[in-house]
PDB file of the backbone (N, CA, C, O) and the ligand in Angstrom, with CONECT records:
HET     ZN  A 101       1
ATOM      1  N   UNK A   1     172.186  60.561 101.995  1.00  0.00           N
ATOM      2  CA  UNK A   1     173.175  60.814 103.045  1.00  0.00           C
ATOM      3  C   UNK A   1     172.606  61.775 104.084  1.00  0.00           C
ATOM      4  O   UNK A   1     172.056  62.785 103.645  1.00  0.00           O
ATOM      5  N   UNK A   2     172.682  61.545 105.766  1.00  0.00           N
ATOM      6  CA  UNK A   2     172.187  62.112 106.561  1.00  0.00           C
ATOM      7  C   UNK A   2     173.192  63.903 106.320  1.00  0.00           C
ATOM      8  O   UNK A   2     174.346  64.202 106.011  1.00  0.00           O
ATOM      9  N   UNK A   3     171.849  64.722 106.700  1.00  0.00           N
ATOM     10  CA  UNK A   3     173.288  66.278 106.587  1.00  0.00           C
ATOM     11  C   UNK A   3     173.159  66.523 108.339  1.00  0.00           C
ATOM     12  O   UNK A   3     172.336  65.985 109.079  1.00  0.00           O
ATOM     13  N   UNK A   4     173.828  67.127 108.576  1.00  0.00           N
ATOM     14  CA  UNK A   4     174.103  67.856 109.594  1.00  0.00           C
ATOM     15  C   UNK A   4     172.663  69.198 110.188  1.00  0.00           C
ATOM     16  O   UNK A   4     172.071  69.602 109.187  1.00  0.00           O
ATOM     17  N   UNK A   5     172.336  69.579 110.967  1.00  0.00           N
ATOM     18  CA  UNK A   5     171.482  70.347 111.254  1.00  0.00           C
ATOM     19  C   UNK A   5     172.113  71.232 110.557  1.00  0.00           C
ATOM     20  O   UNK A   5     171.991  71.140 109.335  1.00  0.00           O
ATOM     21  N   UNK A   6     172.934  72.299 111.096  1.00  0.00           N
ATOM     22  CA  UNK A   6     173.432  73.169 110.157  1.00  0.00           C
ATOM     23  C   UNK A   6     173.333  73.494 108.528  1.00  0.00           C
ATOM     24  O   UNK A   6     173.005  74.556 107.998  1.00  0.00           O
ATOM     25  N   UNK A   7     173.741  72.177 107.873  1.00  0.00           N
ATOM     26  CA  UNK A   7     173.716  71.687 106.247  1.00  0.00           C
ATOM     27  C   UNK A   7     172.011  72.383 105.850  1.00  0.00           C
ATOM     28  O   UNK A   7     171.750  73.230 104.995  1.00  0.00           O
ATOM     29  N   UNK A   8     170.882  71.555 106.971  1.00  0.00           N
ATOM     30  CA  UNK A   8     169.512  71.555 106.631  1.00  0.00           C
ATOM     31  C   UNK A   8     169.164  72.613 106.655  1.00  0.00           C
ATOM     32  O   UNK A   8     168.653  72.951 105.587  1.00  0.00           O
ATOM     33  N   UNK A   9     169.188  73.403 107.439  1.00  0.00           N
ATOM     34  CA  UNK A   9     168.857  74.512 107.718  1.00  0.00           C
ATOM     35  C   UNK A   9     169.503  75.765 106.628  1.00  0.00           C
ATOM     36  O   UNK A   9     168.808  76.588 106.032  1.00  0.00           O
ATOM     37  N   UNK A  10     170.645  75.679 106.576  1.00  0.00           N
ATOM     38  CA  UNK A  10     171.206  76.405 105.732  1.00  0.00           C
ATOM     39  C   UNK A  10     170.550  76.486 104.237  1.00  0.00           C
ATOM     40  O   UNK A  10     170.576  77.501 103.540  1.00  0.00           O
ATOM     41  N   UNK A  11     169.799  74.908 103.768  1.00  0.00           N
ATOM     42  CA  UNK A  11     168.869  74.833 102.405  1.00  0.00           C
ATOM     43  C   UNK A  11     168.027  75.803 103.141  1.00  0.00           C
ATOM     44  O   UNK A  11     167.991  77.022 102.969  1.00  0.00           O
ATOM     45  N   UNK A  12     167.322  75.055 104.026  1.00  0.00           N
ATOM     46  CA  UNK A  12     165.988  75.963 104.354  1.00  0.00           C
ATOM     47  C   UNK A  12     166.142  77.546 104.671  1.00  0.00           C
ATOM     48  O   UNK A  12     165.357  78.368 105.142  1.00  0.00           O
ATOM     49  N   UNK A  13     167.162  77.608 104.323  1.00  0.00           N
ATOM     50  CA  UNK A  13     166.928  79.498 105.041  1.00  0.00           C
ATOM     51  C   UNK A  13     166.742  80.384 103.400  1.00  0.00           C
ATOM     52  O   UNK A  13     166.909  81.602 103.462  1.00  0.00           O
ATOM     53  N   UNK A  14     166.481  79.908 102.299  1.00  0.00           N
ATOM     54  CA  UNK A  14     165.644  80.063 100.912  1.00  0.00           C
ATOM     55  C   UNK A  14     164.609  79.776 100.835  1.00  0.00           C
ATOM     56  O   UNK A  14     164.085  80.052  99.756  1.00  0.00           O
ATOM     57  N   UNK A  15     163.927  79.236 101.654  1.00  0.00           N
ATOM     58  CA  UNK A  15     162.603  78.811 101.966  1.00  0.00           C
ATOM     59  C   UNK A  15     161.065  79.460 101.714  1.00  0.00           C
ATOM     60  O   UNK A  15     160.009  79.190 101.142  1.00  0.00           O
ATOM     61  N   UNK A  16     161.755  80.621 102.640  1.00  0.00           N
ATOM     62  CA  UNK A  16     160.863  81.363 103.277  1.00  0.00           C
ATOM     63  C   UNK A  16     159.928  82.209 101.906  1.00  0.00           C
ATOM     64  O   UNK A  16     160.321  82.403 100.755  1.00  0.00           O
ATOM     65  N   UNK A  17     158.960  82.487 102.362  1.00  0.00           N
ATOM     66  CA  UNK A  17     157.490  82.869 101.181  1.00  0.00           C
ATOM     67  C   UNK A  17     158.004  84.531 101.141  1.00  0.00           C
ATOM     68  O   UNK A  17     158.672  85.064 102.027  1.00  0.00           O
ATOM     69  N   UNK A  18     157.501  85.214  99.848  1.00  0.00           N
ATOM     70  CA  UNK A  18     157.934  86.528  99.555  1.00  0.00           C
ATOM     71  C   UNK A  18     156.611  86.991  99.835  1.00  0.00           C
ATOM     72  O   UNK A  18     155.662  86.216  99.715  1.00  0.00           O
ATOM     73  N   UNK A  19     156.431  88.330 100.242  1.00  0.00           N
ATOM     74  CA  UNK A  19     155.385  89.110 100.263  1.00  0.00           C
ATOM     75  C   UNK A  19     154.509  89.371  99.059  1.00  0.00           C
ATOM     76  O   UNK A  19     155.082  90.235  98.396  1.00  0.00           O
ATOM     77  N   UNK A  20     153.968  89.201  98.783  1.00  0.00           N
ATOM     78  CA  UNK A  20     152.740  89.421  97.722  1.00  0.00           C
ATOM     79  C   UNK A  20     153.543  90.865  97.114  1.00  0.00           C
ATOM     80  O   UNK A  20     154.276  91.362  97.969  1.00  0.00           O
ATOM     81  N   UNK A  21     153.525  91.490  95.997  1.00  0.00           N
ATOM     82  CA  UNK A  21     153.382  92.732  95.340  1.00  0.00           C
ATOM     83  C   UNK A  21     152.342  93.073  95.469  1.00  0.00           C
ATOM     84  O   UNK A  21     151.524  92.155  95.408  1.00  0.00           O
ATOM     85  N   UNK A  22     151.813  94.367  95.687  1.00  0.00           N
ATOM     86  CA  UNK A  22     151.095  95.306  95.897  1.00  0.00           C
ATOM     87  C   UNK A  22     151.703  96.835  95.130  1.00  0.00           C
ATOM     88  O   UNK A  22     152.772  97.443  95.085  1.00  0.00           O
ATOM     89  N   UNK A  23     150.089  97.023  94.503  1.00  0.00           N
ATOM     90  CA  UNK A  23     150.711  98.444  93.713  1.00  0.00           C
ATOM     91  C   UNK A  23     149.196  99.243  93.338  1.00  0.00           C
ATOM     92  O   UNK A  23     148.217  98.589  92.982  1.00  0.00           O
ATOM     93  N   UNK A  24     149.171 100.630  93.466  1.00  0.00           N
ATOM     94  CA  UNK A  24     147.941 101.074  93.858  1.00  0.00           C
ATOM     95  C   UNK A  24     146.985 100.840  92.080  1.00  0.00           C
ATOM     96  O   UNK A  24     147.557 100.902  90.992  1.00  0.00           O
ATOM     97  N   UNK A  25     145.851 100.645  92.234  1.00  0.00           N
ATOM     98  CA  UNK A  25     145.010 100.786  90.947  1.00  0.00           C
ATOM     99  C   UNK A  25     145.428 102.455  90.799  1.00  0.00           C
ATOM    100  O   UNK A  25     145.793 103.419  91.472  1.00  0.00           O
ATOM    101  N   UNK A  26     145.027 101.966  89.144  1.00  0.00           N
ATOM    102  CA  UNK A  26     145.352 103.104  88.470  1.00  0.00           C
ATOM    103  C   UNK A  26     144.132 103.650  88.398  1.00  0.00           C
ATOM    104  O   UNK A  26     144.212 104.867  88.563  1.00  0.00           O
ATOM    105  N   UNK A  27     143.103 103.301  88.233  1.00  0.00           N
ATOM    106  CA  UNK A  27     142.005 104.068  88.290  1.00  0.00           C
ATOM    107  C   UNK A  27     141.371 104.262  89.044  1.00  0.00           C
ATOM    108  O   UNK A  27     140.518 105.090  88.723  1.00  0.00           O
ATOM    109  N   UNK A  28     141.256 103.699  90.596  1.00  0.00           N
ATOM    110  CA  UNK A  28     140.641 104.022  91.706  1.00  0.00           C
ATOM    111  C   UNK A  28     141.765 104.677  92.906  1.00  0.00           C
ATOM    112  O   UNK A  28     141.517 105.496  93.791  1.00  0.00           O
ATOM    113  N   UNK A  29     142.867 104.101  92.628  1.00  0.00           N
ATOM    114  CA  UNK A  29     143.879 104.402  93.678  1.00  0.00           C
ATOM    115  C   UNK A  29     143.970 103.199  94.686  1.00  0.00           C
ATOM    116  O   UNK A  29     145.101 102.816  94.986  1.00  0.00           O
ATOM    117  N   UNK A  30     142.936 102.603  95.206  1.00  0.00           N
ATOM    118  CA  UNK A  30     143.033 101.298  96.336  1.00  0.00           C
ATOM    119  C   UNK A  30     144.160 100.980  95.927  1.00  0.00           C
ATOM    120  O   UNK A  30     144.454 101.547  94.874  1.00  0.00           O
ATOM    121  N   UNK A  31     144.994 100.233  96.367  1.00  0.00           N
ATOM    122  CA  UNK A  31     145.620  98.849  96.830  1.00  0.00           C
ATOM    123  C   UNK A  31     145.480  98.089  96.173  1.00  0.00           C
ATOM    124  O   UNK A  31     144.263  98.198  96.024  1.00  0.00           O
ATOM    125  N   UNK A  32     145.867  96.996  95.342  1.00  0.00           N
ATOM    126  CA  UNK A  32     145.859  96.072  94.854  1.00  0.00           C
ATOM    127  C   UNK A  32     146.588  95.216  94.136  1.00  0.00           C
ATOM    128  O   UNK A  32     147.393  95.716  93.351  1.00  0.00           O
ATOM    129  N   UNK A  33     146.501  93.829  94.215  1.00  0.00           N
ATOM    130  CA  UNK A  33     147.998  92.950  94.348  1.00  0.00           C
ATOM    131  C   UNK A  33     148.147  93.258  92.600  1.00  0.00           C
ATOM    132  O   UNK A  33     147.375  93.834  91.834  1.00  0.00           O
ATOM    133  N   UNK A  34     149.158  92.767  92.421  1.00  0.00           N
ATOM    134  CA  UNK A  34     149.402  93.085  90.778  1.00  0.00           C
ATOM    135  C   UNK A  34     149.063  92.103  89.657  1.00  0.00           C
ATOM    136  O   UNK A  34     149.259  90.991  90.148  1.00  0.00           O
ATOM    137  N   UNK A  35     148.825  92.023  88.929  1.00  0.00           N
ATOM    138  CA  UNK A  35     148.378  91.410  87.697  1.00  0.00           C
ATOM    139  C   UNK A  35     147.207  90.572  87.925  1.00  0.00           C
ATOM    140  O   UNK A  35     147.089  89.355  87.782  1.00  0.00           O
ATOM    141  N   UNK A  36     146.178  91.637  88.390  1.00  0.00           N
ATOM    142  CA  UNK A  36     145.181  91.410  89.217  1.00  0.00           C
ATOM    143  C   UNK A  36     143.679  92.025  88.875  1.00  0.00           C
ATOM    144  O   UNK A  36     143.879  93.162  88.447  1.00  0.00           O
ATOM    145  N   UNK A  37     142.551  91.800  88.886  1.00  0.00           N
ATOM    146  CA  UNK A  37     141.389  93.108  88.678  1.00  0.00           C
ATOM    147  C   UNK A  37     141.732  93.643  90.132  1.00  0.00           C
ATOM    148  O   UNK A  37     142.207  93.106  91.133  1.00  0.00           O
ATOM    149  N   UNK A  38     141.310  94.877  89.841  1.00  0.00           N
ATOM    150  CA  UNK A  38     141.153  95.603  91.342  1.00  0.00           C
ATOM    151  C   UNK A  38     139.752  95.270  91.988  1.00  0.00           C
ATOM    152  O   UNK A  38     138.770  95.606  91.327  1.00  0.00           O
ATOM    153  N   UNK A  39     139.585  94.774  92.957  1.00  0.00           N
ATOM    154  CA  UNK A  39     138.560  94.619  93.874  1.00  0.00           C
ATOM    155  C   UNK A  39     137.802  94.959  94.097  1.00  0.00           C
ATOM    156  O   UNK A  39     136.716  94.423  94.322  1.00  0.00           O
ATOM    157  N   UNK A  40     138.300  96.560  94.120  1.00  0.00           N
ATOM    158  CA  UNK A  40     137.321  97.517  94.494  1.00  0.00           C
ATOM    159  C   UNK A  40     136.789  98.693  93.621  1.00  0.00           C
ATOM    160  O   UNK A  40     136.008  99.540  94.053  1.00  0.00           O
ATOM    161  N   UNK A  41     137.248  98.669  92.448  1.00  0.00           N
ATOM    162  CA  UNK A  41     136.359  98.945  91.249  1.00  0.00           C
ATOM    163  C   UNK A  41     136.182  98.354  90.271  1.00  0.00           C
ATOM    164  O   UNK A  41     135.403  98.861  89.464  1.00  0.00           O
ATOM    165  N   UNK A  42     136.788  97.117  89.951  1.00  0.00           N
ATOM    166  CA  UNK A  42     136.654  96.071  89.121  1.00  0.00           C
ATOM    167  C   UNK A  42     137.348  96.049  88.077  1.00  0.00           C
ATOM    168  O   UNK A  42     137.237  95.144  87.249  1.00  0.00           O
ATOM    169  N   UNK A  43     138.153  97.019  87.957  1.00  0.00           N
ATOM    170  CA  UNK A  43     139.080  97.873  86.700  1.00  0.00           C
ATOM    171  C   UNK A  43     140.434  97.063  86.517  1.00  0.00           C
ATOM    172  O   UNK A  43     140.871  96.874  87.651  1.00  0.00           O
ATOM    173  N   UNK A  44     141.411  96.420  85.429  1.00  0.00           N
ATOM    174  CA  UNK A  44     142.142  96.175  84.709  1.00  0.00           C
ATOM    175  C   UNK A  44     142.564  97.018  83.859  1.00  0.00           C
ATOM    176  O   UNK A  44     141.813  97.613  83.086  1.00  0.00           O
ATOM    177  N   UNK A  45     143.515  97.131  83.893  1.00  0.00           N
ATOM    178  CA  UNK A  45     144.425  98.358  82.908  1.00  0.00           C
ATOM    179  C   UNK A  45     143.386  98.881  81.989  1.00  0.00           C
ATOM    180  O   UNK A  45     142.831  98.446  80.980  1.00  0.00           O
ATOM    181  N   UNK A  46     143.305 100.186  82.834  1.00  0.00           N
ATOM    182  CA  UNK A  46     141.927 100.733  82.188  1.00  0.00           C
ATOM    183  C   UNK A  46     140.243 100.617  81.825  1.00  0.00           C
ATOM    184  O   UNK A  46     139.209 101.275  81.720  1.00  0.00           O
ATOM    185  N   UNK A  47     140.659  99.637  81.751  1.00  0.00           N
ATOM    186  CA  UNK A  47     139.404  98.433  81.122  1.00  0.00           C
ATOM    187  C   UNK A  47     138.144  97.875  82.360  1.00  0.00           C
ATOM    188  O   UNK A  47     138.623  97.123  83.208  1.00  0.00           O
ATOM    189  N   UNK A  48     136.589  98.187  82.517  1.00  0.00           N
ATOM    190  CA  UNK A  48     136.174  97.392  83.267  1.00  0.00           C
ATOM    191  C   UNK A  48     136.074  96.309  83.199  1.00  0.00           C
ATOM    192  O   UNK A  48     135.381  95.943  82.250  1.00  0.00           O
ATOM    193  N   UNK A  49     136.448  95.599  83.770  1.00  0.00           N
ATOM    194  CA  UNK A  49     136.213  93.862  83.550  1.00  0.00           C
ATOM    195  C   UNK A  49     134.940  93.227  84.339  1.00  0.00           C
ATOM    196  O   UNK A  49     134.160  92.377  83.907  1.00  0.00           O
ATOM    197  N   UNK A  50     134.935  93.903  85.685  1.00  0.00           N
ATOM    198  CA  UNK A  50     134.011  93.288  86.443  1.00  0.00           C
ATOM    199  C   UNK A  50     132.957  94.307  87.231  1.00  0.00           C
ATOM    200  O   UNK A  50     133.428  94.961  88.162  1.00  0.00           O
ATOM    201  N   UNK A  51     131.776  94.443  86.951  1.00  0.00           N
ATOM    202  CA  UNK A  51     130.807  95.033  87.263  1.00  0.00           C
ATOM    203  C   UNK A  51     130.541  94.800  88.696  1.00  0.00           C
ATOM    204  O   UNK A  51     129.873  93.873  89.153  1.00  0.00           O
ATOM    205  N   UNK A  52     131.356  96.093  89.609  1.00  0.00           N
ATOM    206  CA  UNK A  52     131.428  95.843  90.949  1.00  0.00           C
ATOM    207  C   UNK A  52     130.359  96.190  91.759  1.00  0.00           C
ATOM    208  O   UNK A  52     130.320  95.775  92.917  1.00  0.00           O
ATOM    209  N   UNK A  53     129.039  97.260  91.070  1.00  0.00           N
ATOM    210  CA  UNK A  53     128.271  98.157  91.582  1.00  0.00           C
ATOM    211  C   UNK A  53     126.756  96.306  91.931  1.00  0.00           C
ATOM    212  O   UNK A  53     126.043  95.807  92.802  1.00  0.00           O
ATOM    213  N   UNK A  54     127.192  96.119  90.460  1.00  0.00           N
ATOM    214  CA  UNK A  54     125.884  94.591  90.639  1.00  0.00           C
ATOM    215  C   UNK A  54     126.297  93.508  91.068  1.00  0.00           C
ATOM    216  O   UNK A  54     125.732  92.531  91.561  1.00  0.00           O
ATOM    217  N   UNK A  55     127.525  93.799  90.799  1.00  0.00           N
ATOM    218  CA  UNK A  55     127.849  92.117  91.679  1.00  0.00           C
ATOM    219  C   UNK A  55     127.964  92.031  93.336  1.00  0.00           C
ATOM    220  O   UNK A  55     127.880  91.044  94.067  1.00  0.00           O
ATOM    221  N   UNK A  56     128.146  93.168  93.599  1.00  0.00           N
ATOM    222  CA  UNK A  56     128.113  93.884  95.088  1.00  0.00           C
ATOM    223  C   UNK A  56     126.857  94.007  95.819  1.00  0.00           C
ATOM    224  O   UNK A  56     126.783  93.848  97.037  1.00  0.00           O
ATOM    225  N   UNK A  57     125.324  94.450  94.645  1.00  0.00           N
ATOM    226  CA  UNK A  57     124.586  94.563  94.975  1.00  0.00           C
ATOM    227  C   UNK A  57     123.707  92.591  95.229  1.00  0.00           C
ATOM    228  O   UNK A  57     122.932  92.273  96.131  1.00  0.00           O
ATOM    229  N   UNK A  58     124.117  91.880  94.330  1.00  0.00           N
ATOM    230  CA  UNK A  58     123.651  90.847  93.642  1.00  0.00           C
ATOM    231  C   UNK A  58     123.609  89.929  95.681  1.00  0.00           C
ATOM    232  O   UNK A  58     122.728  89.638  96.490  1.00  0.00           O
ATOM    233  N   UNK A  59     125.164  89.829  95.615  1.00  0.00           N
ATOM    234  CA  UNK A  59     125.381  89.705  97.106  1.00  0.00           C
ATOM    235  C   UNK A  59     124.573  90.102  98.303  1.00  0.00           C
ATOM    236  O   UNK A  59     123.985  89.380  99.108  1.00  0.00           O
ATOM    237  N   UNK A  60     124.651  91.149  98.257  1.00  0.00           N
ATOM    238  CA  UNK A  60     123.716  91.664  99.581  1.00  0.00           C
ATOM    239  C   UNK A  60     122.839  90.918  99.419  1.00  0.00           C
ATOM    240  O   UNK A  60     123.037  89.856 100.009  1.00  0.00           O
ATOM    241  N   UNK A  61     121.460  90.986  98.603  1.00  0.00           N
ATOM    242  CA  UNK A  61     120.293  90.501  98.168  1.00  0.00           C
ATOM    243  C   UNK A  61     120.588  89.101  98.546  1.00  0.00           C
ATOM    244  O   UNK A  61     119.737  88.557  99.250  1.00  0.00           O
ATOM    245  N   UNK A  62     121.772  88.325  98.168  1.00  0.00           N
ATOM    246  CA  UNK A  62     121.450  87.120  98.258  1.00  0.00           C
ATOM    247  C   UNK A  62     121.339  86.800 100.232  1.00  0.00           C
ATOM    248  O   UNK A  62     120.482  86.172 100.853  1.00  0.00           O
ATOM    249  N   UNK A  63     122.804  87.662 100.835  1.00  0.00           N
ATOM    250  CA  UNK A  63     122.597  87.864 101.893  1.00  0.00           C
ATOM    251  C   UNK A  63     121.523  88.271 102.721  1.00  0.00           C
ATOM    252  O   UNK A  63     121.507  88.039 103.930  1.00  0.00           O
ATOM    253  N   UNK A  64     120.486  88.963 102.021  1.00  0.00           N
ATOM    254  CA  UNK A  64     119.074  89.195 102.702  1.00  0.00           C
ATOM    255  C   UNK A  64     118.426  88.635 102.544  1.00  0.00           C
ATOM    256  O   UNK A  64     117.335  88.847 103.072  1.00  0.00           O
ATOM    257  N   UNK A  65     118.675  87.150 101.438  1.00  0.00           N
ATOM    258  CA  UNK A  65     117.351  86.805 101.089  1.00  0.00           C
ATOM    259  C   UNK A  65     117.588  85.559 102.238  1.00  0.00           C
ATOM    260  O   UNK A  65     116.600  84.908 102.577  1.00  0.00           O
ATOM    261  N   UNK A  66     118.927  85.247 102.826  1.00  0.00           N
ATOM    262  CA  UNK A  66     119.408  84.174 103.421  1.00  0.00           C
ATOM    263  C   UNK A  66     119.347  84.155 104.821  1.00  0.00           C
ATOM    264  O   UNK A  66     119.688  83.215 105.538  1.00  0.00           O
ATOM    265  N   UNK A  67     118.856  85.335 105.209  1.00  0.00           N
ATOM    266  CA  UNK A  67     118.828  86.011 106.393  1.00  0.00           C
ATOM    267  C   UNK A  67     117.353  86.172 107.050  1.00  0.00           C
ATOM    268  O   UNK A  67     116.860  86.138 108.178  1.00  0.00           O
ATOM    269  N   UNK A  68     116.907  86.374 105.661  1.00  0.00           N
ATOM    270  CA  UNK A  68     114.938  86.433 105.905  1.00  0.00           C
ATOM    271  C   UNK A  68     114.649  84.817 105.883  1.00  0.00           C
ATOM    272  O   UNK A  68     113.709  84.343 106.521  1.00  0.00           O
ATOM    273  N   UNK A  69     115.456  84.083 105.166  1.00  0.00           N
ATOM    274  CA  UNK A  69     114.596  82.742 105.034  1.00  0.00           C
ATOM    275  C   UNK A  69     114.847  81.935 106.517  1.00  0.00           C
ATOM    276  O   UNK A  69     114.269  80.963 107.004  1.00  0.00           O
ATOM    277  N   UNK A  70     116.103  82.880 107.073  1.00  0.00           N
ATOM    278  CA  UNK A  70     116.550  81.866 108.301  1.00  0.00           C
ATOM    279  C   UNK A  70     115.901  82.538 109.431  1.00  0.00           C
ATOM    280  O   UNK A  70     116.165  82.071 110.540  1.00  0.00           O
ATOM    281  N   UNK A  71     115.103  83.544 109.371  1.00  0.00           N
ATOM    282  CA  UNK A  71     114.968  84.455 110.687  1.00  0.00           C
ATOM    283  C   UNK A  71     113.095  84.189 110.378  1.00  0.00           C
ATOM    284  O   UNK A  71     112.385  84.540 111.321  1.00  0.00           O
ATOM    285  N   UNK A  72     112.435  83.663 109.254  1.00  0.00           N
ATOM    286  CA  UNK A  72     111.674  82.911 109.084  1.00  0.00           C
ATOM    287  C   UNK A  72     111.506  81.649 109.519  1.00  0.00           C
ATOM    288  O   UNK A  72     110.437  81.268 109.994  1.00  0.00           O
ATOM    289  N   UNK A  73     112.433  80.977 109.408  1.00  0.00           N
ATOM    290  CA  UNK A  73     112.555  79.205 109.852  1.00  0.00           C
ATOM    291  C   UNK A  73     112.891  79.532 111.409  1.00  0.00           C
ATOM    292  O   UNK A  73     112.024  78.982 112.088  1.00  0.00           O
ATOM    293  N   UNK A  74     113.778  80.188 112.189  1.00  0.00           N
ATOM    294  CA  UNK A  74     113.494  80.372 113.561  1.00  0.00           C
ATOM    295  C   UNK A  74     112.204  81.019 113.921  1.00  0.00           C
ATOM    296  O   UNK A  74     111.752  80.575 114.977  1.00  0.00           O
ATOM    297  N   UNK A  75     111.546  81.850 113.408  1.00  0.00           N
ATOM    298  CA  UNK A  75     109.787  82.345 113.755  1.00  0.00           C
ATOM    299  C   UNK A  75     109.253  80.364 113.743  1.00  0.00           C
ATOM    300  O   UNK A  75     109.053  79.665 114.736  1.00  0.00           O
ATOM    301  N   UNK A  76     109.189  80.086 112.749  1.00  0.00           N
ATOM    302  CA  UNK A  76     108.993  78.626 112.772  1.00  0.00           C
ATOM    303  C   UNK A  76     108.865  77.785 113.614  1.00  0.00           C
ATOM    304  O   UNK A  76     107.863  77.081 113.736  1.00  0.00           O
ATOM    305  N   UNK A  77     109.914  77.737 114.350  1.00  0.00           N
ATOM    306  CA  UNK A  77     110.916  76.971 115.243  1.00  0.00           C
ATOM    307  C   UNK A  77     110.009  77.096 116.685  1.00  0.00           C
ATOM    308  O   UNK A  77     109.570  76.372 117.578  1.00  0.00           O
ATOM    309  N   UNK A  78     110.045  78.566 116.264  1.00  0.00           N
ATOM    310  CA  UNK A  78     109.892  79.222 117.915  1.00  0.00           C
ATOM    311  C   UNK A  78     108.131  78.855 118.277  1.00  0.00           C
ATOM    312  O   UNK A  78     107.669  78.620 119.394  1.00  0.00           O
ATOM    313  N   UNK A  79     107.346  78.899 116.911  1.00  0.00           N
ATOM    314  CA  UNK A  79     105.822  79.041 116.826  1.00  0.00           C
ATOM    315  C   UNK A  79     106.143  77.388 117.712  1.00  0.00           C
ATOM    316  O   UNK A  79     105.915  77.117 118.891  1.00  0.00           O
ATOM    317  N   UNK A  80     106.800  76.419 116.509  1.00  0.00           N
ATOM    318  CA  UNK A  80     106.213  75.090 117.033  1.00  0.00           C
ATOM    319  C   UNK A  80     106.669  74.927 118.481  1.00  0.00           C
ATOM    320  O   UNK A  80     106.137  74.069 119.186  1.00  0.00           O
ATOM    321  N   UNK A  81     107.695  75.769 118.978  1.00  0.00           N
ATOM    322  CA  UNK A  81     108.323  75.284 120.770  1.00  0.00           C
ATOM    323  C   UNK A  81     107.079  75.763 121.361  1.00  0.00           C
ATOM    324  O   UNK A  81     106.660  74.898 122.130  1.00  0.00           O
ATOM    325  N   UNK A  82     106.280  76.827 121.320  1.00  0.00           N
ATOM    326  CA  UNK A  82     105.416  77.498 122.136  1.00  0.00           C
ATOM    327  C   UNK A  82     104.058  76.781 122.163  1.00  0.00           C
ATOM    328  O   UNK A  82     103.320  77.199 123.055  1.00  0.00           O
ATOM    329  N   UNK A  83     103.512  75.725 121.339  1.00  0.00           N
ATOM    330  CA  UNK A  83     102.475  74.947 120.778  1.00  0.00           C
ATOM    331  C   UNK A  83     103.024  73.972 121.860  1.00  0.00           C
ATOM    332  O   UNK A  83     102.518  72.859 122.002  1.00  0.00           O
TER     333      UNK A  83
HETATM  334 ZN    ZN A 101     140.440 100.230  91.391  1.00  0.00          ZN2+
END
């Protein structure tokens, strides 16, 4: 059965998305959504779960190594334009 604009709208006004929870880590203090590791020290109720110092570092490295191989392949690039 067709509803009325009003009718539709009136469902849809329950619709709408709730804000995330947010509640500070307990062991670093940051921010962080709830039932969650914290981000930024890797910590779960008390507990480390995730080794933020190497996995942080692991990244960069990969980021440098992705950065040298591409700033290599443009040296490349540039040798064969000038030939
Ligand atoms: Zn934390």
């Amino acid at each position: 059965m067709r509803h009325t604009r009003s009718h539709t709208r009136n469902r849809r006004a329950h619709h709408a998305l709730k804000e995330r929870a947010l509640s500070a880590c307990s062991h670093c203090g940051a921010v962080k959504k709830n039932h969650l590791v914290c981000m930024n020290c890797g910590y779960y109720r008390e507990r480390e779960i995730i080794d933020v110092i190497s996995s942080t570092s692991k990244k960069e490295a990969k980021k440098k190594n992705k950065k040298a191989e591409a700033g290599a392949e443009a040296k490349a690039e540039a040798k064969e334009e000038s030939k």
